[in-house]
C-alpha positions in Angstrom: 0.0 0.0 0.0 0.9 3.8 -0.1 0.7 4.9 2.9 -0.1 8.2 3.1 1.0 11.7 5.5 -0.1 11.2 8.8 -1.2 8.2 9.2 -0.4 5.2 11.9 1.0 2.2 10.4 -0.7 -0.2 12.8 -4.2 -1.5 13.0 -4.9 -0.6 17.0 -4.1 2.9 18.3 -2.6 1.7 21.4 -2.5 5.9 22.8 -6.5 6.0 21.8 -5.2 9.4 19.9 -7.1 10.8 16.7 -4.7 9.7 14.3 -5.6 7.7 11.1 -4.9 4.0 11.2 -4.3 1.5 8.5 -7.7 -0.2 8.6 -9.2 2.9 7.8 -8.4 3.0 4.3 -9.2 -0.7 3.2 -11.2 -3.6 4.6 -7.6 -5.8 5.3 -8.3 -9.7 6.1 -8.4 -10.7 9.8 -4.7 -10.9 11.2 -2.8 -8.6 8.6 0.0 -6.7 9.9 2.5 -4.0 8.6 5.9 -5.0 7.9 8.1 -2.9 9.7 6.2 0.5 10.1 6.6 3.8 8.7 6.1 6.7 11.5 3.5 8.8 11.2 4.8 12.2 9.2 6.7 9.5 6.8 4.6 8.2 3.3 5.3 5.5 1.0 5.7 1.8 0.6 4.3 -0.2 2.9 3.9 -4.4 3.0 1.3 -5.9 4.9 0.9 -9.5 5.4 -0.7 -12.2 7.6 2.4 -14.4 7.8 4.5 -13.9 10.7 7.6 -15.5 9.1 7.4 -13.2 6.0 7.1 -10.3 8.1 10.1 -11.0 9.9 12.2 -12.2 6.9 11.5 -8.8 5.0 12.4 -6.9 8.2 16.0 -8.4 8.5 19.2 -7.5 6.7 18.4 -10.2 3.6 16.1 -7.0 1.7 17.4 -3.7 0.8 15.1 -0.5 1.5 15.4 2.9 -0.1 13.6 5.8 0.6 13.3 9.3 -1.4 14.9 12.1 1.0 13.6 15.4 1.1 15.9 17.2 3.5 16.6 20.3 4.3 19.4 22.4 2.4 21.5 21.7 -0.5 23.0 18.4 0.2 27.0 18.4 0.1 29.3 15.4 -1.5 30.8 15.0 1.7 27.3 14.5 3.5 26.6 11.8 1.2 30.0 10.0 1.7 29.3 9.8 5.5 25.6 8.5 4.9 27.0 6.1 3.0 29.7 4.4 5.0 27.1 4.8 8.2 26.9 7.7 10.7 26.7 7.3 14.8 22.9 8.0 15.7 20.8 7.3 18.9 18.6 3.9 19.5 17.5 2.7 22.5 19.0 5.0 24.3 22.7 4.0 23.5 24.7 5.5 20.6 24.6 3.0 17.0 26.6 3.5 13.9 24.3 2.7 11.0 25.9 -0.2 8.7 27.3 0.8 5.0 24.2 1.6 2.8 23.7 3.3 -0.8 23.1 7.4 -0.4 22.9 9.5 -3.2 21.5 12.8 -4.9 18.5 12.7 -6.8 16.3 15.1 -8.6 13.4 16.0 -7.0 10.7 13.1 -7.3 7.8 15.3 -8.0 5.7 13.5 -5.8 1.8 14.7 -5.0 1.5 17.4 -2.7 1.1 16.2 0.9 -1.6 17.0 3.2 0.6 19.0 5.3 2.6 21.5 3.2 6.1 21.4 4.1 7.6 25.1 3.4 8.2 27.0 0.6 11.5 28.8 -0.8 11.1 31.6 1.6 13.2 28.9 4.2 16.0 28.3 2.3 17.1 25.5 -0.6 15.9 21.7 -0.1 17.4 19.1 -2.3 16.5 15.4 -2.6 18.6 12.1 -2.5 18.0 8.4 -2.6 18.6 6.7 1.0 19.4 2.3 0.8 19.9 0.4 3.7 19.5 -3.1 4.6 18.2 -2.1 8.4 15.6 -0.3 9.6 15.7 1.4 13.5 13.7 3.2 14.9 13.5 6.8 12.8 16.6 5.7 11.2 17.0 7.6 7.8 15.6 10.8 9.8 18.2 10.5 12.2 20.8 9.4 9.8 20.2 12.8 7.6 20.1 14.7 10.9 23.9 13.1 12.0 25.0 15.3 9.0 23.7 18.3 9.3 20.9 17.9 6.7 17.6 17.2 8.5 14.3 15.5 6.9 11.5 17.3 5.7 9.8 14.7 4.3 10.7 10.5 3.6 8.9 8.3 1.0 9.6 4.7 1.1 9.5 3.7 -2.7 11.1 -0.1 -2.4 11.5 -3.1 -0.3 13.4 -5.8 -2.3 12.3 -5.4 -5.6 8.9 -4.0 -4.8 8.3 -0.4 -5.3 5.8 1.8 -5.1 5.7 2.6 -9.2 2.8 4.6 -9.4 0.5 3.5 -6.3 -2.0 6.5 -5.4 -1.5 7.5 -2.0 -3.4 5.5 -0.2 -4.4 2.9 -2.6 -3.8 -1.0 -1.7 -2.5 -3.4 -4.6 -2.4 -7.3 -3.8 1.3 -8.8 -4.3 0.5 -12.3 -4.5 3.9 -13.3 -3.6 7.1 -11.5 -2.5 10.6 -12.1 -4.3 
């Protein structure tokens, strides 16, 4: 599915807040469950399944993810190096260097506007780039852009594996009858 701005990629709303939640959007069989999650101001590509084992298999290290970074100012060559070989964030309340992943600059994506505009030139220069890692903790790639000096304005998940999101609607939920 796309998941779209704003929304909770769970089923339950454990905090009883008013936020959106996945079964909102599509009548999902009893017992399906996102794959990892995507927080809530993040959009994008998002598995769901009803198999346990799947869910953790596509979670571990054995899947690459990348995600379209909006972030904020022009991105530098050097930024990019240190994304790349892995930067030192916080997780769990300890200090993690991210393993080796794939960073580099993209044009911008020209996805749909988002519910939530994000800012306009007046702020400064954004720039985009292409973030692939074979992990996924918790606010990762937003604290991984952070690290080095270049914080997230907005994150779209387009692939897990060799699914992407191609040209799913926010929102909109395709069966993948199988996942390679």
């Amino acid at each position: 599915m796309h998941k779209p701005y704003g929304m909770i990629s769970q089923f339950i709303n454990p905090a009883k807040r008013k936020k959106k939640l996945l079964g909102d959007l599509y009548r999902f069989p009893k017992g399906t469950m996102a794959i990892g999650r995507l927080d809530v101001p993040s959009e994008g590509l998002l598995l769901l399944t009803t198999d346990g084992r799947v869910s953790a298999e596509i979670r571990g290290a054995l899947y690459e993810k990348e995600y379209y970074v909006q972030v904020d100012g022009s991105i530098t060559e050097e930024a990019i190096e240190k994304l790349k070989k892995g930067v030192e964030i916080g997780f769990n309340g300890t200090k993690y260097v991210t393993k080796p992943g794939k960073a580099f600059a993209i044009k911008d994506p020209e996805f749909p506007l988002r519910s939530q505009k994000i800012r306009d030139e007046r702020h400064g220069p954004t720039s985009w780039i292409s973030i692939i890692i074979r992990e996924g903790k918790f606010r990762q790639v937003r604290k991984m852009t952070a690290a080095v000096g270049f914080p997230t304005l907005r994150l779209v998940r387009i692939r897990i594996g060799e699914i992407t999101l191609g040209n799913l609607a926010i929102g909109e939920v395709l069966e993948v009858p199988t996942f390679n």
